[in-house]
TIVOFI-433522 format. One record per residue: y, z, x of N, C-alpha, C in turn; residue in three letters. Coordinates in nm, 2 decimals, padded with zeros to 4 digits. Each point is the difference from the previous one (the first is absolute). Example, Ala and Ser with C-alpha at 12.3 -4.5 7.8 and 13.67 -1.06 7.14 Angstrom:
2
    n.v    n.w    n.u   ca.v   ca.w   ca.u    c.v    c.w    c.u type
 -00.57  00.78  01.32  00.12  00.00 -00.09  00.12  00.00  00.09  ala
  00.11 -00.07 -00.04  00.11  00.00  00.09  00.11  00.08 -00.08  ser
// end
This chain:
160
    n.v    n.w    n.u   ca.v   ca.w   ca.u    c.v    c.w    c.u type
 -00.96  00.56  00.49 -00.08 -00.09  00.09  00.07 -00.01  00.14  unk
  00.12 -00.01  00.01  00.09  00.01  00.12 -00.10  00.11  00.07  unk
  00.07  00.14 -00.02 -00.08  00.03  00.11 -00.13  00.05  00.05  unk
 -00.09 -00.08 -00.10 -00.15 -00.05 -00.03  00.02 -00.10  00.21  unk
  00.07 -00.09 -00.07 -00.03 -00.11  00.14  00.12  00.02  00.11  unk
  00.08  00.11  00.02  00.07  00.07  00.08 -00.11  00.05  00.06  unk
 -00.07  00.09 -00.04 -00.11  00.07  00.06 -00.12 -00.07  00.12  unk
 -00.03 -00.11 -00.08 -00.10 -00.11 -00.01  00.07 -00.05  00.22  unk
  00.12 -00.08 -00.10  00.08 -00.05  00.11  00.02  00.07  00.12  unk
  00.07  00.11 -00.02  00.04  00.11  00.09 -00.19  00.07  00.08  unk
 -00.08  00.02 -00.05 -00.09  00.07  00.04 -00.02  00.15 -00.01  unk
  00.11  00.03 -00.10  00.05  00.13 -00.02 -00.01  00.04 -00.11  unk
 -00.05  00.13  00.00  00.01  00.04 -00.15  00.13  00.07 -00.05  unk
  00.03 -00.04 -00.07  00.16  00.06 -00.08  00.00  00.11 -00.02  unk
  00.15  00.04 -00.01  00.03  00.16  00.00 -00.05  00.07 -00.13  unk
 -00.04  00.10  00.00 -00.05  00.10 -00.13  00.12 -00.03 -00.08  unk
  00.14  00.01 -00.03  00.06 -00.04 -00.16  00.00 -00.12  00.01  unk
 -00.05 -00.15  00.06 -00.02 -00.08 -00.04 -00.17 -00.04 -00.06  unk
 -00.10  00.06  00.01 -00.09  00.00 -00.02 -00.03  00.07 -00.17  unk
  00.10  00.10  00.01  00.03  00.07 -00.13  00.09 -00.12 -00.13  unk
  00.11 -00.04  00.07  00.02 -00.13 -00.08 -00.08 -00.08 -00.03  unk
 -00.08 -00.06  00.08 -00.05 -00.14 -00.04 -00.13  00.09 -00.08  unk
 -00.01  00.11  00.00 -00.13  00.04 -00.12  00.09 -00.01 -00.13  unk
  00.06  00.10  00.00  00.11 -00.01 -00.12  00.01 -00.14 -00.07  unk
  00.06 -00.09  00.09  00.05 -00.11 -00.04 -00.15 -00.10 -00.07  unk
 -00.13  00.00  00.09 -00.05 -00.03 -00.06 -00.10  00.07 -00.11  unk
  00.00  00.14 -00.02 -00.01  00.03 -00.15  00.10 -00.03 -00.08  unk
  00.12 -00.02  00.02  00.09 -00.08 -00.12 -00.03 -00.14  00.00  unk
 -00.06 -00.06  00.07 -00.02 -00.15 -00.05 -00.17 -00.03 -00.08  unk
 -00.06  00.10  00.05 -00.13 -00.03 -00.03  00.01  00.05 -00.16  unk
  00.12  00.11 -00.02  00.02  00.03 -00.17  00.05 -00.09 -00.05  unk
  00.11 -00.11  00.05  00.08 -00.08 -00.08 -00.14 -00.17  00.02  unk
 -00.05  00.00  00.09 -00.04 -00.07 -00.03 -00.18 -00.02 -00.04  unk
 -00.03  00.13  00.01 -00.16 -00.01 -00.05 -00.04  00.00 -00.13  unk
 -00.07 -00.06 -00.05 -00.02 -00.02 -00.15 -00.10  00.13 -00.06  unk
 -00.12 -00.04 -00.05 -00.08  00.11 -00.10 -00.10 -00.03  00.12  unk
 -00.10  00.12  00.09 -00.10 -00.01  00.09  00.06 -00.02  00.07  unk
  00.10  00.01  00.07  00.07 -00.02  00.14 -00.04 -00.17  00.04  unk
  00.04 -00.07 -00.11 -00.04 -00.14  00.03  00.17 -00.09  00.02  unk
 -00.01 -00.11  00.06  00.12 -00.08  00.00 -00.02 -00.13 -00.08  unk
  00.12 -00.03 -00.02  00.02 -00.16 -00.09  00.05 -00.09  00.12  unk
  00.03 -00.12 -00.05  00.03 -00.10  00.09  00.18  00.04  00.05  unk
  00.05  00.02 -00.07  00.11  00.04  00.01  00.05  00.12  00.11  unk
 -00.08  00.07 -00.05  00.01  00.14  00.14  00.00 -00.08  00.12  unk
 -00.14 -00.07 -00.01 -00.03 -00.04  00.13  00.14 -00.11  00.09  unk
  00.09 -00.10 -00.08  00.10 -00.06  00.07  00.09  00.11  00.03  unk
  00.03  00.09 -00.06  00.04  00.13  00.05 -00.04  00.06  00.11  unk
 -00.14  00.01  00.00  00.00  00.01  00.12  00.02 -00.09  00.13  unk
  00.01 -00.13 -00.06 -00.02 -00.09  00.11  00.18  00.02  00.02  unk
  00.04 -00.02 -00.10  00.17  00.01  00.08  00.06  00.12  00.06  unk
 -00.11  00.12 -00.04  00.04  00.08  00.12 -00.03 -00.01  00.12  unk
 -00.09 -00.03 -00.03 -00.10 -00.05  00.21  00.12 -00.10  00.04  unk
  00.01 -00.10 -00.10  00.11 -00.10  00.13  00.13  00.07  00.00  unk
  00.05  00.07 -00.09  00.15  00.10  00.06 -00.04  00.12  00.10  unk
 -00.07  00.02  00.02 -00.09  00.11  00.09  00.01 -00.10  00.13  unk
 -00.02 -00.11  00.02 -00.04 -00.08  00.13  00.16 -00.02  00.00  unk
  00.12 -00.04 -00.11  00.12 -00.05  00.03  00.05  00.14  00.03  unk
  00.00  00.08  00.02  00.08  00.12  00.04 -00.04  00.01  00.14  unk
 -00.13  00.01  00.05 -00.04  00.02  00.09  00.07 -00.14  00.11  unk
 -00.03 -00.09 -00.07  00.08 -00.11  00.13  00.18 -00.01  00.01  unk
  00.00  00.05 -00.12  00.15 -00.01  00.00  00.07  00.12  00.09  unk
 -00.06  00.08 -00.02 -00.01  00.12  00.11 -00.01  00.00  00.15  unk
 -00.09 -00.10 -00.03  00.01 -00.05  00.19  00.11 -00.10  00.02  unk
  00.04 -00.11 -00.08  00.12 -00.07  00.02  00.08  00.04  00.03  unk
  00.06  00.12 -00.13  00.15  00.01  00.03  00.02  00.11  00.11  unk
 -00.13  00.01  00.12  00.07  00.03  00.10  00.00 -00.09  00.09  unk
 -00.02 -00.11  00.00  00.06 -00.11  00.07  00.06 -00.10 -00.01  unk
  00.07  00.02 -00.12  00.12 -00.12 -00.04  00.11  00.08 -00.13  unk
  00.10 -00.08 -00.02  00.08  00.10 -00.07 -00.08 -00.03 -00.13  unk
  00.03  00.15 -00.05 -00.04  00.03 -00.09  00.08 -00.07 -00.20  unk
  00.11 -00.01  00.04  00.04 -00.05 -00.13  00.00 -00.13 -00.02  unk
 -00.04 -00.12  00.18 -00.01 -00.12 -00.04 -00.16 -00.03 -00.04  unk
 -00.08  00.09  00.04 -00.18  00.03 -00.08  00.01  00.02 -00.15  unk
  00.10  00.09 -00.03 -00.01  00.02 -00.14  00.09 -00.13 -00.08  unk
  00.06 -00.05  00.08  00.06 -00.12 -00.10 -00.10 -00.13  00.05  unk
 -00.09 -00.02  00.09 -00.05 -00.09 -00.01 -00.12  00.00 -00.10  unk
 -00.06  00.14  00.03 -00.10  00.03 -00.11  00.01 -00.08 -00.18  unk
  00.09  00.09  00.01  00.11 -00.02 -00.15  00.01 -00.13 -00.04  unk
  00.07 -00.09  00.09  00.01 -00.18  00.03 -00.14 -00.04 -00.03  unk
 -00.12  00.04  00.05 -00.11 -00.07  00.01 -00.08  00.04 -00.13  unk
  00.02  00.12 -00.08 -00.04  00.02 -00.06  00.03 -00.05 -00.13  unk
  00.14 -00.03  00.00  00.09 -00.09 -00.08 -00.09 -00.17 -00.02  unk
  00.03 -00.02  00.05 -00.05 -00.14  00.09 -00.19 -00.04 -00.07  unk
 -00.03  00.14 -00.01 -00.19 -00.05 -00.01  00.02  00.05 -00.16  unk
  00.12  00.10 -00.07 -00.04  00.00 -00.15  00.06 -00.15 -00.07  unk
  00.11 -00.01  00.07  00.07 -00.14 -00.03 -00.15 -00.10 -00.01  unk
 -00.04 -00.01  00.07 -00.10 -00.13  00.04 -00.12  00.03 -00.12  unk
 -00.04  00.14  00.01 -00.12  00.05 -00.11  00.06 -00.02 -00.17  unk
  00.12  00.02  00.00  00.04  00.00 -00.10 -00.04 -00.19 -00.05  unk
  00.08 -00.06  00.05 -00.02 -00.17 -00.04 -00.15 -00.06  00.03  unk
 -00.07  00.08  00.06 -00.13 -00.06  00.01 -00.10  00.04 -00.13  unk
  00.02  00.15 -00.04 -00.09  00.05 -00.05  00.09  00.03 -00.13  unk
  00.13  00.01 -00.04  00.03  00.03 -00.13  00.08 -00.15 -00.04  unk
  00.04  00.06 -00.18  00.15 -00.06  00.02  00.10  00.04 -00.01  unk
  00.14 -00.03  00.10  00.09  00.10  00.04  00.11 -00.07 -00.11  unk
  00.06  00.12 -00.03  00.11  00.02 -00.13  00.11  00.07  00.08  unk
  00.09 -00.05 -00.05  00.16  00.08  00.03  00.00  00.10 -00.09  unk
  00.05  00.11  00.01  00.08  00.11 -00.09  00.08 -00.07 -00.08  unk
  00.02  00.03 -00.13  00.07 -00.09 -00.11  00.13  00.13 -00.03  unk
 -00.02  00.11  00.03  00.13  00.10 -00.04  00.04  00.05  00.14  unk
  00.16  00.13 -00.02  00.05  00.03  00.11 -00.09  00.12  00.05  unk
 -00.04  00.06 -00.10 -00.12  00.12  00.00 -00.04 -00.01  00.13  unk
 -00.11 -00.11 -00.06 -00.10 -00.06  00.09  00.05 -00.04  00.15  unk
  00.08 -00.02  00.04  00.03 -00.05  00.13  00.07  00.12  00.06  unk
  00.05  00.10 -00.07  00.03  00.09  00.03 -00.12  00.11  00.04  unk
 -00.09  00.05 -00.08 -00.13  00.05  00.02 -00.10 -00.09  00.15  unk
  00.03 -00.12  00.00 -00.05 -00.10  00.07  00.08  00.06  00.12  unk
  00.10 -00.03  00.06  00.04  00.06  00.08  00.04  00.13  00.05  unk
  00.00  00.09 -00.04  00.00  00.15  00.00 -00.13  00.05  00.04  unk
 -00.12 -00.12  00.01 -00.14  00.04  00.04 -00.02 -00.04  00.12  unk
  00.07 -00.18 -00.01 -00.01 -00.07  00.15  00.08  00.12  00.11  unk
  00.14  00.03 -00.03  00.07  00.06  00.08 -00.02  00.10  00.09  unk
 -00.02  00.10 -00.13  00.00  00.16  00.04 -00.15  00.05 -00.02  unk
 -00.09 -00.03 -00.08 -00.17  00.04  00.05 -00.07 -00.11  00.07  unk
  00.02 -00.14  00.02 -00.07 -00.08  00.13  00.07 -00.01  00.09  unk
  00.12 -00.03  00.01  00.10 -00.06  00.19  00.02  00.13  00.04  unk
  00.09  00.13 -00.10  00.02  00.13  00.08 -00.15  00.07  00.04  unk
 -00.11  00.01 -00.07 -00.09  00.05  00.01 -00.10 -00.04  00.13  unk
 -00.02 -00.12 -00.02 -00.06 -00.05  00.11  00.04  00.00  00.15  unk
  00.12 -00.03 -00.02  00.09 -00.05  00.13  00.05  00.19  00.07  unk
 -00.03  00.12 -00.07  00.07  00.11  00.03 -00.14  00.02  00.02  unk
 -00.08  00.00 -00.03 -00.16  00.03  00.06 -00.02 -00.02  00.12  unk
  00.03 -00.12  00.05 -00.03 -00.05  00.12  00.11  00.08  00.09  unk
  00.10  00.07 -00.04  00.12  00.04  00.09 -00.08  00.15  00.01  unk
 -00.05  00.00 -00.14  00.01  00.20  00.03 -00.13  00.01  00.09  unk
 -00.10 -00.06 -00.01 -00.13 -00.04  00.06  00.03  00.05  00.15  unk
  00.12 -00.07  00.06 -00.03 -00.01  00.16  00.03  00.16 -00.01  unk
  00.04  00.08 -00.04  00.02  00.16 -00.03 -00.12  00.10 -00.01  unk
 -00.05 -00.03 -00.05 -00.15  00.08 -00.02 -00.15 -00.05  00.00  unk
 -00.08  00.04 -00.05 -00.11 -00.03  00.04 -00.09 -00.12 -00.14  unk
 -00.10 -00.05  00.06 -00.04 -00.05 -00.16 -00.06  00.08 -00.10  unk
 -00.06  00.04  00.09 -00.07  00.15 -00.07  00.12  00.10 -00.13  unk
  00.15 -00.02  00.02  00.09  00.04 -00.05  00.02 -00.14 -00.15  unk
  00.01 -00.09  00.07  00.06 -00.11 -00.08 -00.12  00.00 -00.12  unk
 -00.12 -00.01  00.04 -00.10 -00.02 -00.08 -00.02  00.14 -00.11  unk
  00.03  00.11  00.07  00.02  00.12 -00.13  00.07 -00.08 -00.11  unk
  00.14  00.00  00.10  00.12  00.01 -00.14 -00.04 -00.11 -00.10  unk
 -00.07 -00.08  00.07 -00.02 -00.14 -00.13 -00.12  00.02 -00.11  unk
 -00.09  00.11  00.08 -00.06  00.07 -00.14  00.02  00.08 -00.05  unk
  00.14  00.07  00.00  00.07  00.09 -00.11  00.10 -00.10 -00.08  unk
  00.01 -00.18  00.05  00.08 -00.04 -00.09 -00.01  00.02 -00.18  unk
 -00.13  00.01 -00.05  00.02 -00.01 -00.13  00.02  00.14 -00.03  unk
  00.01  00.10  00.06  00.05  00.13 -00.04  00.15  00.01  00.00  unk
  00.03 -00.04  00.07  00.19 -00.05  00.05  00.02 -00.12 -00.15  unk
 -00.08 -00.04 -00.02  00.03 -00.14 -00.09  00.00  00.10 -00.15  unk
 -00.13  00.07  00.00  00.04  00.09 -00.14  00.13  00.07  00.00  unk
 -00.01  00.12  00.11  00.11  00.04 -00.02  00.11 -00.05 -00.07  unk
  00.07 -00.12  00.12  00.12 -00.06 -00.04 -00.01 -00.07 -00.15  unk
 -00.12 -00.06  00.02 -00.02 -00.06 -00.23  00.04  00.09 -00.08  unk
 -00.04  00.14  00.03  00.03  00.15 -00.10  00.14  00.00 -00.02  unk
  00.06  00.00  00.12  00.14  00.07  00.01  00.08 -00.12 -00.02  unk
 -00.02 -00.10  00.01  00.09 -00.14 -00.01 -00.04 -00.01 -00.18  unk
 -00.07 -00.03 -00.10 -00.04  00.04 -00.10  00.04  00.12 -00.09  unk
  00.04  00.09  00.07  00.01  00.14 -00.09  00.15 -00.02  00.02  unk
  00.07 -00.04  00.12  00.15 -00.02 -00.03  00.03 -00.12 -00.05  unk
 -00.04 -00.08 -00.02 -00.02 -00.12 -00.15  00.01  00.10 -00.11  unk
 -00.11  00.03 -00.02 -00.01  00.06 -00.12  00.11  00.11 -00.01  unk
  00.08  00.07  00.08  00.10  00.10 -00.08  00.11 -00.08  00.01  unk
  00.03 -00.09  00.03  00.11 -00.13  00.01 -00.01 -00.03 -00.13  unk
 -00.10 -00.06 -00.05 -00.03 -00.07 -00.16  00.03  00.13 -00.08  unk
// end
C-alpha cells in the first residue's frame, strides 16, 4: 500500500521494479488471505485495515525523521505506544502478572529486542531510504519470520 499512496501523494507513478513488487506482494496476500470465490472474512479485512494504517505510519514517519532526530521519534513512538496498550489493557481486559521466570523472560525478550529495537531502528533506518523500501521489507516479514522458525527449530531439534 506504501507505494500505492507514495504514488497518489507524489503524483508519480513508481518505478517499473517497484510496480513489479507491489503485484507480487499483492498476489501473496490475496493467496494468504482470500478464502473459497475470492471472497474475504472479517478478519482479513482488520488486516487490511492495519495495513492501511502502517502504510499511512511509514509514510509520515518518513517525512518526520527528516526533520527531527530520528531515534528520539522512535523512542517517543515506542513511549506512546507503551502508554495506550498500558491504558487498553486496564480498560478493556484483566491484567495478570507472569507467575514464572519463563514468562517474564519471554515477556521481555519481546518488549526489548522485537518492540523498542525494532521500532526505534525503523525510524533511524527510515531517514536512509525511501518508504517505498521500508514498506517492501515489511511485506517480506513473514517470509523472514518462516525462515528463521525453520532454522531456529531444526537447530532445536538436532540439540535434543
Amino acid at each position: 500500500m506504501v507505494p500505492i499512496f507514495q504514488a497518489v501523494l507524489k503524483r508519480k507513478f513508481p518505478a517499473p521494479k517497484i510496480v513489479v513488487g507491489v503485484v507480487i506482494v499483492s498476489i501473496g496476500l490475496l493467496l494468504l488471505t482470500a478464502r473459497d470465490h475470492l471472497t474475504f472474512d472479517v478478519g482479513a479485512s482488520y488486516c487490511l485495515a492495519g495495513a492501511l494504517l502502517y502504510a499511512i505510519h511509514i509514510i509520515a514517519s518518513n517525512h518526520f525523521v527528516r526533520e527531527v532526530d530520528a531515534l528520539q521519534l522512535g523512542i517517543y513512538q515506542l513511549g506512546f505506544a507503551a502508554i495506550y496498550a498500558a491504558l487498553g489493557t486496564f480498560v478493556f481486559e484483566e491484567a495478570t502478572l507472569p507467575s514464572t521466570l519463563v514468562h517474564w523472560v519471554a515477556i521481555f525478550g519481546l518488549a526489548f529486542i522485537c518492540s523498542a529495537y525494532g521500532f526505534v531502528m525503523q525510524s533511524i533506518a527510515q531517514k536512509y531510504t525511501t518508504p517505498e523500501s521500508v514498506g517492501f521489507l515489511f511485506s517480506l516479514e513473514p517470509i523472514f519470520s518462516a525462515i528463521f522458525a525453520f532454522l531456529i527449530l531444526q537447530l532445536a531439534q538436532d540439540a535434543l
